[in-house]
TORROMI-368900 format. One record per residue (C-alpha): x, y, z. Coordinates in pm, whole numbers, plus 32768, in hexadecimal, padded with zeros to 4 digits. Layout:
BEGIN
<tiza><xx>X</xx><yy>Y</yy><zz>Z</zz></tiza>
...
This chain:
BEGIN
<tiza><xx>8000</xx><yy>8000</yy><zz>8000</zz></tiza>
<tiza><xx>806E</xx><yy>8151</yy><zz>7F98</zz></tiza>
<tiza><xx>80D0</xx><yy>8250</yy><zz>80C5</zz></tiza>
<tiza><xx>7FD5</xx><yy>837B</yy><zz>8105</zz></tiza>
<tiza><xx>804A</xx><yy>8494</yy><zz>8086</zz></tiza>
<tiza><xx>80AA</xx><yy>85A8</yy><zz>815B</zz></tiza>
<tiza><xx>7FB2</xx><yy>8663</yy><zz>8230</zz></tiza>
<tiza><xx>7F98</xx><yy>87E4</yy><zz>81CF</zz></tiza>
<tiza><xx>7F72</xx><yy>8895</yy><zz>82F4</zz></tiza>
<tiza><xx>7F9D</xx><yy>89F1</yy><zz>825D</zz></tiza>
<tiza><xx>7E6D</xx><yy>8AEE</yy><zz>8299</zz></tiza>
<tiza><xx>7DCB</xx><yy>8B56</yy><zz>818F</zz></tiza>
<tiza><xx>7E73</xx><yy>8CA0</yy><zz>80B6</zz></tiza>
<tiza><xx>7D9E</xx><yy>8E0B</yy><zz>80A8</zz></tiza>
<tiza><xx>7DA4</xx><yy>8DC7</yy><zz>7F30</zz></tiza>
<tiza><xx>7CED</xx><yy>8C3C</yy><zz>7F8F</zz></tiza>
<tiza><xx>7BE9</xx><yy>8CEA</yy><zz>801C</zz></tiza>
<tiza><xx>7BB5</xx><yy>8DD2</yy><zz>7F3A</zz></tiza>
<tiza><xx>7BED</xx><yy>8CD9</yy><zz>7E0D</zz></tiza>
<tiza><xx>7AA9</xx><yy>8C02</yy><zz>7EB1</zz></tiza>
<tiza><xx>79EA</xx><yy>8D70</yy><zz>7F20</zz></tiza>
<tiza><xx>79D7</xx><yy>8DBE</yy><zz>7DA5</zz></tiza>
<tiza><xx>792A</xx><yy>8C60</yy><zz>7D75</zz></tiza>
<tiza><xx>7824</xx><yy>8C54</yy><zz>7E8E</zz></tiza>
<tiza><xx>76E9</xx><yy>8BF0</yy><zz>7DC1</zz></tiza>
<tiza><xx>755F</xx><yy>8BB1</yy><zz>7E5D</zz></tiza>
<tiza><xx>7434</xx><yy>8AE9</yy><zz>7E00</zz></tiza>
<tiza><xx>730E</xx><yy>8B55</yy><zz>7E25</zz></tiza>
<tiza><xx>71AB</xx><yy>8A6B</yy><zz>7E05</zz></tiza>
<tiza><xx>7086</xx><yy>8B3A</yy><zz>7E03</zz></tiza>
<tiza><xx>6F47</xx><yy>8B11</yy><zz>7D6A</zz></tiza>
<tiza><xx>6F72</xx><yy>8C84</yy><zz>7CFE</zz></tiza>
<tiza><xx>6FE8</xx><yy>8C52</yy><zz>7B80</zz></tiza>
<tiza><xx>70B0</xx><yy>8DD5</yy><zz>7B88</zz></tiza>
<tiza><xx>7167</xx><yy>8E6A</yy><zz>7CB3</zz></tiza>
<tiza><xx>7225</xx><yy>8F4B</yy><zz>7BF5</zz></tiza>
<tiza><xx>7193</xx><yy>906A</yy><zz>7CA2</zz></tiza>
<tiza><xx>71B0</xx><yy>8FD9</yy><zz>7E14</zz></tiza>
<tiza><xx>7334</xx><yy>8FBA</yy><zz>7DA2</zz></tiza>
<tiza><xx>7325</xx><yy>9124</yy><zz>7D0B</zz></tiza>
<tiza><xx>72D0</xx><yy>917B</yy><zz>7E98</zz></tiza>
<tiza><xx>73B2</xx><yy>90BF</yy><zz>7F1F</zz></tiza>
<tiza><xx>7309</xx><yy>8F91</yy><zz>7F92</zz></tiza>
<tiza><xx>7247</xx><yy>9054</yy><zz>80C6</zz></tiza>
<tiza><xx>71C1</xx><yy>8F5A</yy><zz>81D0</zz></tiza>
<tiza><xx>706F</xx><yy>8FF4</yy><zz>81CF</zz></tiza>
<tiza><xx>7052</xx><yy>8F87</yy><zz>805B</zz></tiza>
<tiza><xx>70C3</xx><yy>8E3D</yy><zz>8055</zz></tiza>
<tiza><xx>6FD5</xx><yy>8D60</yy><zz>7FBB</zz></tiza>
<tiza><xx>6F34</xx><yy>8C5A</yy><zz>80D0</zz></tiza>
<tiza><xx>6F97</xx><yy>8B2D</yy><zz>8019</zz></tiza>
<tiza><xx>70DE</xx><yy>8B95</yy><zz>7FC6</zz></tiza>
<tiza><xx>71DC</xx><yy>8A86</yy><zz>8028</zz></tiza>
<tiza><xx>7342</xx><yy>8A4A</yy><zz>7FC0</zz></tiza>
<tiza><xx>74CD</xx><yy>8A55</yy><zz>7FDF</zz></tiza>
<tiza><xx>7624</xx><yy>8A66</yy><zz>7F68</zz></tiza>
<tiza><xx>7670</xx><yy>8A20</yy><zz>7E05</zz></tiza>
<tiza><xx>77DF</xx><yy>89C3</yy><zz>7D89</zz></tiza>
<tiza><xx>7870</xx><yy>8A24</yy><zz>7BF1</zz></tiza>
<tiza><xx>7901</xx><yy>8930</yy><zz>7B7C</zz></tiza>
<tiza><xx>7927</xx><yy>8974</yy><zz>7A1E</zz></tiza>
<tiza><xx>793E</xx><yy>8AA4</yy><zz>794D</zz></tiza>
<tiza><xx>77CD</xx><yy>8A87</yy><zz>788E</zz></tiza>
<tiza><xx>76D1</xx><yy>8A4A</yy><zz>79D3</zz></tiza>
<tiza><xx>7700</xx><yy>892D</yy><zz>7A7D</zz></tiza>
<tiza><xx>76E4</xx><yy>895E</yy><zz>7BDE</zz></tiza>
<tiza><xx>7715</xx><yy>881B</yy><zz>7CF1</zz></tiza>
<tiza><xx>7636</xx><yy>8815</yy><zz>7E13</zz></tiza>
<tiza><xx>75B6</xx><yy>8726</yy><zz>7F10</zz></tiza>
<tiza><xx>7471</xx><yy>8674</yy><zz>7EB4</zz></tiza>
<tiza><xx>73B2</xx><yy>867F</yy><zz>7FD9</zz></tiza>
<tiza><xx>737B</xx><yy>8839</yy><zz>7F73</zz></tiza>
<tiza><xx>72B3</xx><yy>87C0</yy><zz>7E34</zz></tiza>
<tiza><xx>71CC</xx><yy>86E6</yy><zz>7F1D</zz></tiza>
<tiza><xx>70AF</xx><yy>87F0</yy><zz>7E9C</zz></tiza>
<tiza><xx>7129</xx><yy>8804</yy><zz>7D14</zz></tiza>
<tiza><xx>6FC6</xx><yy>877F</yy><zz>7CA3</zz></tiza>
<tiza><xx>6ED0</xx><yy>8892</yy><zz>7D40</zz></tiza>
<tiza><xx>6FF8</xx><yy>8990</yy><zz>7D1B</zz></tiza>
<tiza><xx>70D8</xx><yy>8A7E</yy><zz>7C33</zz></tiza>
<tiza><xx>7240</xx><yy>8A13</yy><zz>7C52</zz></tiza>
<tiza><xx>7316</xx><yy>8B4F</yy><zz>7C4B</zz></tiza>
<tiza><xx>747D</xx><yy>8B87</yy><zz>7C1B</zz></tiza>
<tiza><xx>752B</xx><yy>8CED</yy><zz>7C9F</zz></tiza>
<tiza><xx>7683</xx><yy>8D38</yy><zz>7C4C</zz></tiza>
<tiza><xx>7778</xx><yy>8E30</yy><zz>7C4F</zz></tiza>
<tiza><xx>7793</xx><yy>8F7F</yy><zz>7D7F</zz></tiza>
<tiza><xx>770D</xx><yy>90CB</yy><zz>7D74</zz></tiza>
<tiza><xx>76B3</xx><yy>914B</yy><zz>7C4B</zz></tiza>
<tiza><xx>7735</xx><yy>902F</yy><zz>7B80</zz></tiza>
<tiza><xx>763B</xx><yy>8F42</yy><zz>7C27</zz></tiza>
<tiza><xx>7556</xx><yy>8E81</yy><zz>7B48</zz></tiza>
<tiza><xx>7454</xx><yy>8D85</yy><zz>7B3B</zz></tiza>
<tiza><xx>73C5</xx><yy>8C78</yy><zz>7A5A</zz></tiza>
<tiza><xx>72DE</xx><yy>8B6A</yy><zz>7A94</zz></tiza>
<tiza><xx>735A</xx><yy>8A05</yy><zz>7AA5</zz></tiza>
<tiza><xx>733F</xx><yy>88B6</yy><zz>7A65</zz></tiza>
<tiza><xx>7395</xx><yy>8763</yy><zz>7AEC</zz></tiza>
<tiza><xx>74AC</xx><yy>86D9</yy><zz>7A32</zz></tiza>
<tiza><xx>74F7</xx><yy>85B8</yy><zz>7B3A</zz></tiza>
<tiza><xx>748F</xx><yy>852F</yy><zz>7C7A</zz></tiza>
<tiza><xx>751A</xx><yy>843D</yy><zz>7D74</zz></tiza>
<tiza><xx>743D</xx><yy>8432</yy><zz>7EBD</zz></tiza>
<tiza><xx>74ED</xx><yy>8331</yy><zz>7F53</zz></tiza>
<tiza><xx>7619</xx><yy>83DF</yy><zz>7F75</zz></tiza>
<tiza><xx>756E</xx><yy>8538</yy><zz>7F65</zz></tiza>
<tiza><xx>7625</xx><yy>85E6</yy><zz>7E55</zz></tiza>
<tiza><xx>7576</xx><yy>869B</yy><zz>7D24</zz></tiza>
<tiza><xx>75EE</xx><yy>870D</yy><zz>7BD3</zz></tiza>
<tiza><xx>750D</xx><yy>8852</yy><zz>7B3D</zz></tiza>
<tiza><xx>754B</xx><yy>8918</yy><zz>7A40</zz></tiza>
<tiza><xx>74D9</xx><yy>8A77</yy><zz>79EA</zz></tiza>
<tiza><xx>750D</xx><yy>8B4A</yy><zz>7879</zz></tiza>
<tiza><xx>7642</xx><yy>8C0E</yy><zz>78DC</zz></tiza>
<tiza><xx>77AC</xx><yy>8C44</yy><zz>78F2</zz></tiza>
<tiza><xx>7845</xx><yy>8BFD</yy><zz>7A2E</zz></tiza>
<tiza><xx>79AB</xx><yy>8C53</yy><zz>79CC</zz></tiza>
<tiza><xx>79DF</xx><yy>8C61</yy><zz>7B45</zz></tiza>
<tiza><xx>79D2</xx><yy>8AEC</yy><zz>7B9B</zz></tiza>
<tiza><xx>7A95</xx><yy>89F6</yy><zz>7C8A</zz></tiza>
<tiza><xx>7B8A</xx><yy>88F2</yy><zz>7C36</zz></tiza>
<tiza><xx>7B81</xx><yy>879A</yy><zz>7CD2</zz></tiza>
<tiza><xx>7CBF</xx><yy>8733</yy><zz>7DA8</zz></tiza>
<tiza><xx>7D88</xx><yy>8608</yy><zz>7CC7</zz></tiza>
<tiza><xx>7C6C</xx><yy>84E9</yy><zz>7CED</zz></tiza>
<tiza><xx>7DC5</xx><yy>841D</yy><zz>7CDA</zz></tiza>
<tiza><xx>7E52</xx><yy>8467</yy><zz>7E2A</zz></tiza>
<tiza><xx>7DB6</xx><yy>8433</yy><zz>7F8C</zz></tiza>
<tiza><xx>7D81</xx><yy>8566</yy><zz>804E</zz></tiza>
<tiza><xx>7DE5</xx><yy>8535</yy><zz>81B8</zz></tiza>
<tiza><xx>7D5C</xx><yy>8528</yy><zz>8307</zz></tiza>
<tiza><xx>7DBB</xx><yy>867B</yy><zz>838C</zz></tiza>
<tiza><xx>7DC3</xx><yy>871F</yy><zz>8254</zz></tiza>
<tiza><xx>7D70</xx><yy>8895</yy><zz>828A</zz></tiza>
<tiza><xx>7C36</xx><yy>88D1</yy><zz>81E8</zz></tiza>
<tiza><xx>7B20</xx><yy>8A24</yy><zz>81C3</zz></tiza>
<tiza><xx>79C3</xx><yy>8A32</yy><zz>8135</zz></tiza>
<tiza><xx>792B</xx><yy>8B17</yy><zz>8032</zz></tiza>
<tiza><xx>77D4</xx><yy>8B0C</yy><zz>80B6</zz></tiza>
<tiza><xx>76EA</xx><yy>8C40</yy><zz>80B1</zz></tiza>
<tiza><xx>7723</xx><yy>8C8F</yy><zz>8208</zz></tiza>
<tiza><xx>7850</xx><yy>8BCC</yy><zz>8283</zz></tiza>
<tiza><xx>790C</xx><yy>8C35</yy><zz>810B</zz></tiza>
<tiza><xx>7902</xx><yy>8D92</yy><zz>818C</zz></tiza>
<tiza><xx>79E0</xx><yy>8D6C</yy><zz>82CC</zz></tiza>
<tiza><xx>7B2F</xx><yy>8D2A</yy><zz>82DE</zz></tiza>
<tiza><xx>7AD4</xx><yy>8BD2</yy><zz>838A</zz></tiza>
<tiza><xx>7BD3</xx><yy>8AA4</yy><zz>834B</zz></tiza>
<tiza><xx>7BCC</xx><yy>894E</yy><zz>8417</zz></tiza>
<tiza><xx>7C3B</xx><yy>87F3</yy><zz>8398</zz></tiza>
<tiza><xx>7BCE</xx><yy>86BA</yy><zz>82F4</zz></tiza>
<tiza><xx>7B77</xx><yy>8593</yy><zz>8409</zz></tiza>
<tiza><xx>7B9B</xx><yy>846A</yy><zz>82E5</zz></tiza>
<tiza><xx>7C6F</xx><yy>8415</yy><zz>81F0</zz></tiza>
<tiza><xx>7BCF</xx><yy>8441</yy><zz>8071</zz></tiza>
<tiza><xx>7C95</xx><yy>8359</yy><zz>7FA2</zz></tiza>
<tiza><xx>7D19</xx><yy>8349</yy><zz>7E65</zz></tiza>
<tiza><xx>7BE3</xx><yy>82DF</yy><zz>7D58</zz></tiza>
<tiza><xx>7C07</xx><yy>81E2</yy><zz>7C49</zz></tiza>
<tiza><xx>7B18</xx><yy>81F0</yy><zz>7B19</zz></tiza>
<tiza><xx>79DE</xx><yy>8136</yy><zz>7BCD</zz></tiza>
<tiza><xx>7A12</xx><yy>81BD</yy><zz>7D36</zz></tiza>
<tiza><xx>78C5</xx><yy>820C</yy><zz>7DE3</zz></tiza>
<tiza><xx>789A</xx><yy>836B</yy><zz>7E77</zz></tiza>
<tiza><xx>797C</xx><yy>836C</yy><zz>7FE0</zz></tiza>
<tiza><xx>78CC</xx><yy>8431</yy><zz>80EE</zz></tiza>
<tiza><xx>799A</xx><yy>84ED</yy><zz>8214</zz></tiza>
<tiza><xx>79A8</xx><yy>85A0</yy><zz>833C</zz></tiza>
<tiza><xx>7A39</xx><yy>8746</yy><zz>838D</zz></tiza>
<tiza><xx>7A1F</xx><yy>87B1</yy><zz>8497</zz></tiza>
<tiza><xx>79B8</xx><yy>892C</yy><zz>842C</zz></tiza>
<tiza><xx>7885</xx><yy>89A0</yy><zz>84C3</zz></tiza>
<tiza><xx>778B</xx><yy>89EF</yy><zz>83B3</zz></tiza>
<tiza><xx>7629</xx><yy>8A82</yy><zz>83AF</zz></tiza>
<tiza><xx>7517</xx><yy>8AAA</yy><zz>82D1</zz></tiza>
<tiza><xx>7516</xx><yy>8AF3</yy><zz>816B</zz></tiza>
<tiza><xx>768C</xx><yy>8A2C</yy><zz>8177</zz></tiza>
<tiza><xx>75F7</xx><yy>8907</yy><zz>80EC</zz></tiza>
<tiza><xx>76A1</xx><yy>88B9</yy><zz>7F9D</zz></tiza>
<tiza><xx>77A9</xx><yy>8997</yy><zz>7FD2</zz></tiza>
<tiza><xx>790B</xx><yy>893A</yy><zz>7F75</zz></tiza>
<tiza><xx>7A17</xx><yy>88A9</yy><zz>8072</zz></tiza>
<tiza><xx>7B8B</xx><yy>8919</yy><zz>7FF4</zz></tiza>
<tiza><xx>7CC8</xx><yy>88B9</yy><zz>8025</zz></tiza>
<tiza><xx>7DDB</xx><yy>8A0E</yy><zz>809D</zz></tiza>
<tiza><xx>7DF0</xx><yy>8A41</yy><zz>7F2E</zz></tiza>
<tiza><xx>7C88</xx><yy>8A4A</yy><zz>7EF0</zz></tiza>
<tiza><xx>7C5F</xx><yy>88DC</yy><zz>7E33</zz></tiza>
<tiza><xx>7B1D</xx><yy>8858</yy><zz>7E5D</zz></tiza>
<tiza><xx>7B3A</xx><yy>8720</yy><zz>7F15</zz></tiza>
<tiza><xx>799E</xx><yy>8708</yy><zz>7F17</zz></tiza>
<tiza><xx>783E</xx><yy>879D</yy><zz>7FAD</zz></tiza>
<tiza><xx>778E</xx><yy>87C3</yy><zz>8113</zz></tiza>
<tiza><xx>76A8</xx><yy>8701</yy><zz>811F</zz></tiza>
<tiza><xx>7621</xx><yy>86FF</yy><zz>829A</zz></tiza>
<tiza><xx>7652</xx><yy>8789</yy><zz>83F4</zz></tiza>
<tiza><xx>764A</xx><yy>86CE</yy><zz>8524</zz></tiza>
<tiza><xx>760F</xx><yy>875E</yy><zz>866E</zz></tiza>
<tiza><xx>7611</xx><yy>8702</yy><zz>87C9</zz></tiza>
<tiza><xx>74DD</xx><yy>8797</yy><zz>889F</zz></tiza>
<tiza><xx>7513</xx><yy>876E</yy><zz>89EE</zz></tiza>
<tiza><xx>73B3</xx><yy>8896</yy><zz>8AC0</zz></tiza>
<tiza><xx>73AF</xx><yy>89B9</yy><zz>89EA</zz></tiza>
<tiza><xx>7525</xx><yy>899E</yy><zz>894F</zz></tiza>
<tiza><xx>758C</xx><yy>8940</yy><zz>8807</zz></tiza>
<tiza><xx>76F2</xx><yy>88BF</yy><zz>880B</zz></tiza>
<tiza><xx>7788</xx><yy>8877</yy><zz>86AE</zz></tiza>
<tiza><xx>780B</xx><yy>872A</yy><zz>869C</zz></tiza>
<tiza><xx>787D</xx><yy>86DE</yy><zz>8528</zz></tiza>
<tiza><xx>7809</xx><yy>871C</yy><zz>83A2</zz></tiza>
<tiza><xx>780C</xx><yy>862A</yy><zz>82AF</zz></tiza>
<tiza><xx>7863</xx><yy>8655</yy><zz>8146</zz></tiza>
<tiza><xx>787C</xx><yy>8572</yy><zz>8010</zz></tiza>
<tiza><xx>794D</xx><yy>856E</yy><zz>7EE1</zz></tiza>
<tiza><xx>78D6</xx><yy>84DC</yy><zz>7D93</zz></tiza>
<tiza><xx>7998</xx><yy>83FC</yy><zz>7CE5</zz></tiza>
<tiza><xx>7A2B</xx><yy>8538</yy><zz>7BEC</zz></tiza>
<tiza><xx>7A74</xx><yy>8491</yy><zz>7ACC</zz></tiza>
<tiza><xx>78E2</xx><yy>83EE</yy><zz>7AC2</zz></tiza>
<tiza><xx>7852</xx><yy>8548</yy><zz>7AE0</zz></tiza>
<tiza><xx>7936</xx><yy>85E4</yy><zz>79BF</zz></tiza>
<tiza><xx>788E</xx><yy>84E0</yy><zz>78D5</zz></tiza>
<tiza><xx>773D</xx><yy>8552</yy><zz>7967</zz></tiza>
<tiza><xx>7779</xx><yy>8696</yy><zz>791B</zz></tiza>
<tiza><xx>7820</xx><yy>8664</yy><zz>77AE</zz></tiza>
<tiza><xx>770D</xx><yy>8553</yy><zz>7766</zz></tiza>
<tiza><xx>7617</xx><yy>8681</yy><zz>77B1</zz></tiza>
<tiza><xx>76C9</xx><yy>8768</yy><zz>76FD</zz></tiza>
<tiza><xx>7677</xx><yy>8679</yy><zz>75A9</zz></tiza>
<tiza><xx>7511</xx><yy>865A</yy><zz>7611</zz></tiza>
């Protein structure tokens, strides 16, 4: 058996974090078909539509193609699936669709009609990524703070029919992080959120761990070029 490789300990860089602020992406599922003018005002609370449910969603290719974790689509078939992307006044939006899904192992491929020249980059799917290996998240909330921790499991290296490997951080995340990225110091994507556990002992949540998962990377390439033909 091959050694592990080397655990990275290094924190995260400024220009990491900015690299994976630039690419902090949402769904949205709403049965409200535009919300172009509840983005227009900045997404105000008092507007929000009541059925409007959601959470992180990570480019991964330059034309649309956003990962996310499955269990945010739960409501796709009474619902408007929509994509936002980009800051400020570069922020857009398009309506999506479902591309892939994988329930069992919660992740979600969707796709929307724009460029997303902003996008991640997976970490080599032919190395294993380290216990202990310092890692951040590019959720919606947790992707704005300068908040590193480290992975609690190995992800190995993936051959060409390796299932989806699920892990533990040990970053506290909140809501809206679901389907957010989880990067290596150098901002790799090593995979998605994909639940928080807690610990409630009275009145007083105590973060225990989140889990994540990464896809097997090579399998959802050929999704997306397979849908790129369709």
């Amino acid at each position: 058996m091959a050694p592990l490789p080397r655990v990275d300990r290094r924190p995260p860089s400024p220009e990491s974090l900015r690299y994976a602020q630039q690419r902090v992406s949402a769904i949205l599922l709403t049965r409200r078909s535009d919300i172009t003018g509840w983005m227009r005002k900045g997404f105000p609370k008092s507007q929000t539509p009541p059925d409007t449910d959601g959470g992180t969603a990570c480019p991964i290719a330059p034309d649309g193609y956003f990962l996310t974790a499955d269990h945010i689509l739960k409501n796709h078939s009474t619902s408007t699936i929509h994509l936002l992307y980009g800051r400020g006044k570069n922020l857009q939006t398009q309506k999506g669709r479902i591309v892939w899904r994988d329930a069992r192992h919660d992740l979600a491929i969707v796709h929307a009609p724009m460029a997303t020249p902003a996008h991640y980059h997976f970490s080599d799917p032919a190395l294993t990524v380290p216990e202990g290996t310092t890692v951040f998240h590019g959720g919606l909330t947790t992707g704005l703070k300068p908040v590193f921790g480290a992975l609690q499991t190995s992800v190995r290296a993936e051959s060409l029919f390796s299932s989806p490997q699920h892990f533990c951080i040990d970053i506290p995340l909140q809501p809206g992080d679901s389907g957010g990225p989880v990067l290596d110091a150098r901002a790799q994507l090593i995979g998605i959120n994909s639940a928080v556990e807690f610990l409630i002992p009275l009145e007083t949540p105590i973060f225990t761990e989140s889990s994540g998962v990464r896809p097997n990377v090579r399998k959802v390439m050929k999704i997306i070029e397979r849908d790129r033909r369709r």
